[in-house]
C-alpha positions in Angstrom: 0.0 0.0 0.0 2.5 2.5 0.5 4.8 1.9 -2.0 1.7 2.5 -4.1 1.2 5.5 -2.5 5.4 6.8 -3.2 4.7 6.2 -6.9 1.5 8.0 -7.0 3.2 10.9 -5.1 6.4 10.8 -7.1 3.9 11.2 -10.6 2.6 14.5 -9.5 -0.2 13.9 -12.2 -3.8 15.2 -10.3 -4.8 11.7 -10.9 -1.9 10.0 -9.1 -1.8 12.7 -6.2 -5.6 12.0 -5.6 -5.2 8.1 -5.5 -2.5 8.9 -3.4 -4.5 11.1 -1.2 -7.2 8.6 -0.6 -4.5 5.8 0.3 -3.2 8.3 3.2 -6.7 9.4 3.6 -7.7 5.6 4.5 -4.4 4.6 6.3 -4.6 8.1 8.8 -8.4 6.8 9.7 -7.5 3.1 10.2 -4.4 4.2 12.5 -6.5 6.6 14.5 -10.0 4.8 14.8 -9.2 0.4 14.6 -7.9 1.4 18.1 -11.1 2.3 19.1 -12.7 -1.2 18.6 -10.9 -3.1 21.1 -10.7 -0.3 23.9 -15.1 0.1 23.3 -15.2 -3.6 23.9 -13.0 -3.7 27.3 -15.5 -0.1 27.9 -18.6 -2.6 27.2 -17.4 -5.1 30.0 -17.4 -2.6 32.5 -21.0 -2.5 32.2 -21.4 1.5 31.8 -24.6 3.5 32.8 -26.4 4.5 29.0 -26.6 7.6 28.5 -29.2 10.1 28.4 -31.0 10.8 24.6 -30.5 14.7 25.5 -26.8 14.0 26.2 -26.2 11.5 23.2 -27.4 14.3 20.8 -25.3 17.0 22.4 -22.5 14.7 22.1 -23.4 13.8 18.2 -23.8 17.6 17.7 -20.0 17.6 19.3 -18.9 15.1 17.2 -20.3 16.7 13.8 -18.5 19.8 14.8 -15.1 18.5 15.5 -15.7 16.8 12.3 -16.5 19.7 10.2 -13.7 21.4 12.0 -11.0 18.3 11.2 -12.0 19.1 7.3 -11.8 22.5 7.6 -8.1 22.4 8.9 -8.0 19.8 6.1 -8.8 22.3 3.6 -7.1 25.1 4.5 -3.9 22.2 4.7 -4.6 21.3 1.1 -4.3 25.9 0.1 -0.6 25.5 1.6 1.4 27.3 -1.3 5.0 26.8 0.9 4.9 23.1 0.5 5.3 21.2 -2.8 1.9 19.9 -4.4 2.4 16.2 -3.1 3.3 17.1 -0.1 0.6 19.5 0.4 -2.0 16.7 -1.3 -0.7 14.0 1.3 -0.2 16.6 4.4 -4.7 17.3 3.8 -5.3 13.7 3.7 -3.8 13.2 6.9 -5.4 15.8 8.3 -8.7 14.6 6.7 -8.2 11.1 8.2 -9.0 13.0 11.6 -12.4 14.1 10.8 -14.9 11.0 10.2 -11.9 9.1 13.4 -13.4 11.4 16.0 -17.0 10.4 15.5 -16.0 7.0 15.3 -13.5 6.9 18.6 -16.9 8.5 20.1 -19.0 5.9 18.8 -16.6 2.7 20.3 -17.7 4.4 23.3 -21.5 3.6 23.0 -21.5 -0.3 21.7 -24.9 -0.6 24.6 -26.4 2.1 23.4 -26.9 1.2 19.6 -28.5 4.2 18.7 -25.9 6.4 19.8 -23.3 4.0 17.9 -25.3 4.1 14.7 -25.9 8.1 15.3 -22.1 8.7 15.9 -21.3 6.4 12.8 -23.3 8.0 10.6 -21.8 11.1 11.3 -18.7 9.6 10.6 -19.3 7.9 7.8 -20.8 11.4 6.1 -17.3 13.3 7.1 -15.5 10.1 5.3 -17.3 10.7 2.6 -17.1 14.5 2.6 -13.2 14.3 2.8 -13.2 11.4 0.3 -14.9 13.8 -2.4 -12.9 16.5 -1.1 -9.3 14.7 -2.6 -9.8 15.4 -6.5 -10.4 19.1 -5.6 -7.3 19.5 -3.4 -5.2 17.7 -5.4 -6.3 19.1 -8.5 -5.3 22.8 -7.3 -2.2 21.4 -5.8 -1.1 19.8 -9.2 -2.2 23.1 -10.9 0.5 25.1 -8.3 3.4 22.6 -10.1 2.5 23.3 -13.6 
């Protein structure tokens, strides 16, 4: 996978840079959220109190935010003009990877409430899918910069 991901950065081509971009974007996810899993399970054993509906939409509303902030910090990543294109492509994706992690670190929390966990996934699913249509863009204007 990341050798794929070199020769996808070292083409420059908007194509390569946004394959290469949703490799990193994938891999900075998985790194940040697979943890999640296991530690939501041990959690689950502990046999935690559920939480109340007001408080489990407050805490979705959180997590949508800190999402929406994640791309945002994503985007502005992606307008670097300092850095080279690939490096500002791959430096975005990273970033990206952040935004649908949170709401899904959240969500490991909530495996006895399933509503909760499918609320908290959703939202994280949507930011994965807003930073995954995001890549073209970014790389596109950072592949523009090199030309």
């Amino acid at each position: 996978m990341f050798e794929a991901l070199a020769r996808d950065l070292r083409a420059g081509t908007p194509a390569d840079l946004t394959r290469a971009a949703r490799r990193a974007l994938v891999a900075a996810f998985l790194v940040i959220a697979v943890p999640g899993l296991p530690l939501g399970g041990l959690y689950l054993l502990t046999r935690p109190a559920s939480l109340p509906a007001g408080w489990v939409a407050a805490l979705v509303l959180l997590a949508a935010v800190l999402a929406a902030a994640g791309l945002h910090l994503a985007r502005l990543a992606a307008r670097d003009p300092a850095q080279a294109p690939s490096r500002t492509v791959l430096t975005a994706a990273f970033q990206a990877g952040t935004a649908p992690a949170i709401p899904f670190l959240l969500g490991c929390v909530f495996f006895q409430q399933p509503a909760a966990l499918a609320a908290l996934w959703l939202v994280s699913g949507l930011a994965f899918l807003a930073a995954w249509v995001s890549l073209p863009g970014w790389a596109e204007a950072a592949g523009e910069r090199a030309y």
